[in-house]
C-alpha beads as a LAMMPS data file, in Angstrom:
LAMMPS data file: protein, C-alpha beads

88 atoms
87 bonds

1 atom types
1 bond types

-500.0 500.0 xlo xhi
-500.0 500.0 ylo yhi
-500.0 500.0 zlo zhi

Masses

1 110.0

Atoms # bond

1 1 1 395.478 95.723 415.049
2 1 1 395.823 94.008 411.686
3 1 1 398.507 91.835 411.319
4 1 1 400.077 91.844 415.059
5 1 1 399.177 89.837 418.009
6 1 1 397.314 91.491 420.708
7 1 1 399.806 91.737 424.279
8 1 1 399.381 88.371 426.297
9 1 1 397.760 88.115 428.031
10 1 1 395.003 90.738 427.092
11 1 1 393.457 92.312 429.997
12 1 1 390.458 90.293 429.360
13 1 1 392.543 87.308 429.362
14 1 1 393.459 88.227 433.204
15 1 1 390.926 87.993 434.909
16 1 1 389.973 84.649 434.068
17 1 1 393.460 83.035 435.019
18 1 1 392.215 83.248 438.413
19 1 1 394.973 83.434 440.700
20 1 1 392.906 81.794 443.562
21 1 1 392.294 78.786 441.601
22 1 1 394.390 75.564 441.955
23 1 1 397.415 75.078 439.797
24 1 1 396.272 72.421 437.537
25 1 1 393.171 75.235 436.846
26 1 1 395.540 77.685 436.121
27 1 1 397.919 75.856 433.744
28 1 1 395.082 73.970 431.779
29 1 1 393.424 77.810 431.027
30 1 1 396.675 78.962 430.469
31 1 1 397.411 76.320 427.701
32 1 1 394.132 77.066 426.238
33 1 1 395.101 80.810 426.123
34 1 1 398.010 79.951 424.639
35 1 1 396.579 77.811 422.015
36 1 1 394.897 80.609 421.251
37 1 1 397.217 83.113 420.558
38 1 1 399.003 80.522 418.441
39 1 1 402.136 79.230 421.142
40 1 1 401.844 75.745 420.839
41 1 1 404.763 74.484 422.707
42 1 1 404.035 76.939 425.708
43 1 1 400.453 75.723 425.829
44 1 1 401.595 72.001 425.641
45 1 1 404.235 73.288 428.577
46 1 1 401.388 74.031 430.610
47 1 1 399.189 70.800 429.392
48 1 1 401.455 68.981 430.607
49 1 1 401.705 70.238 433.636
50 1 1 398.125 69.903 434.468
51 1 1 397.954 66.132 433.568
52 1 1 400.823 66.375 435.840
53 1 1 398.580 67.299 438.815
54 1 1 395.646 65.720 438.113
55 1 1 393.626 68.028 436.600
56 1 1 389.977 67.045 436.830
57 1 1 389.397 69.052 433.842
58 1 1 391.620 67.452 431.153
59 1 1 388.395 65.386 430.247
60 1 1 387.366 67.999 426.907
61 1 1 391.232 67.916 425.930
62 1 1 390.771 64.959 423.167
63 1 1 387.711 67.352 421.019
64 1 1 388.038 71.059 422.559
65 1 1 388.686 72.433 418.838
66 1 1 391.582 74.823 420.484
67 1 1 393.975 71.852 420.682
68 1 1 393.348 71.203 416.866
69 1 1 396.387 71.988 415.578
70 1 1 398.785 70.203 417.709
71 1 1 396.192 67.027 417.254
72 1 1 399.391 65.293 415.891
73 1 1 401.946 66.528 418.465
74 1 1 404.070 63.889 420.052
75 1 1 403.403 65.802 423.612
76 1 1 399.898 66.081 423.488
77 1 1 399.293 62.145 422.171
78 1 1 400.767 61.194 424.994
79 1 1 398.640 62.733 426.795
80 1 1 395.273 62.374 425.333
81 1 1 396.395 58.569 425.350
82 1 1 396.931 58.241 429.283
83 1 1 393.811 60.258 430.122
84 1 1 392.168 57.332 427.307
85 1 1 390.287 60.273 425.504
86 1 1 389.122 60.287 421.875
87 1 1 391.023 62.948 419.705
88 1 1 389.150 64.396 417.251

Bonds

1 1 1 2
2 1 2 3
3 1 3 4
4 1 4 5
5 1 5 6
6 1 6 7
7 1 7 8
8 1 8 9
9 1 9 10
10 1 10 11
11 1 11 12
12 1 12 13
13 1 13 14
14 1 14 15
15 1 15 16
16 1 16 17
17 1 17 18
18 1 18 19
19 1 19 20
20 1 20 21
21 1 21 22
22 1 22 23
23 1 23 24
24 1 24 25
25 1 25 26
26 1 26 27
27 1 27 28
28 1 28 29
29 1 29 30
30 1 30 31
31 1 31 32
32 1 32 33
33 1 33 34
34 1 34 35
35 1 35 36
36 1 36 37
37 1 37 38
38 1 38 39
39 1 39 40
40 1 40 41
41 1 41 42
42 1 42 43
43 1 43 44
44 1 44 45
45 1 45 46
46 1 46 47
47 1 47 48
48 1 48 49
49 1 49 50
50 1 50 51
51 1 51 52
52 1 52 53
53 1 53 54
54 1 54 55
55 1 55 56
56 1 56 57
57 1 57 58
58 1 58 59
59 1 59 60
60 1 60 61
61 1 61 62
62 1 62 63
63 1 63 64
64 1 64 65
65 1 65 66
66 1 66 67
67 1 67 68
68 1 68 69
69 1 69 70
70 1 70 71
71 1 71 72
72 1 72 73
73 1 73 74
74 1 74 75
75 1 75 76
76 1 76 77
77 1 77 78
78 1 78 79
79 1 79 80
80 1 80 81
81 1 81 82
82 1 82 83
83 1 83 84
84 1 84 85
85 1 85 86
86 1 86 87
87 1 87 88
C-alpha cells in the first residue's frame, strides 16, 4: 500500500464514528480522521461544525498534535481563539 491512501474511512475507522453518538462527537472524530488522512479543509468543515454545537470536547483542539499542520489556518484560529485555548 506504498504510496496510496488507504479507502476512508478504513473499516477500523468505522466503528469508532459511532453513529449513536451526538453530532458534535461525530464531527469532532471525523475532523480528526480527516486530519489524519491528510484533508485539511474537510476536517476543518467538520471542526467547525462541532464548535458550532458546543462540543464539550473541543478542549485538546489548541495541542492535539493532529491539528498541527493547519496550526496557522485562518479557520481553525478562529476557533482555537473563541474556545480561549493555547495552540501549540
Amino acid at each position: 500500500m506504498v504510496g496510496k491512501k488507504a479507502p476512508f474511512p478504513a473499516p477500523s475507522i468505522r466503528a469508532s464514528v459511532d453513529v449513536e453518538r451526538p453530532a458534535w462527537y461525530r464531527d469532532h472524530a471525523l475532523g480528526d480522521l480527516w486530519m489524519l488522512y491528510g484533508e485539511h479543509e474537510r476536517a476543518l468543515d467538520h471542526l467547525e461544525r462541532a464548535f458550532e454545537a458546543e462540543d464539550p470536547t473541543l478542549g485538546t483542539v489548541g495541542i492535539d498534535p493532529v491539528w498541527d499542520p493547519v496550526r496557522e489556518d485562518p479557520r481553525y484560529l478562529r476557533i482555537v481563539e473563541a474556545l480561549r485555548l493555547p495552540n501549540s
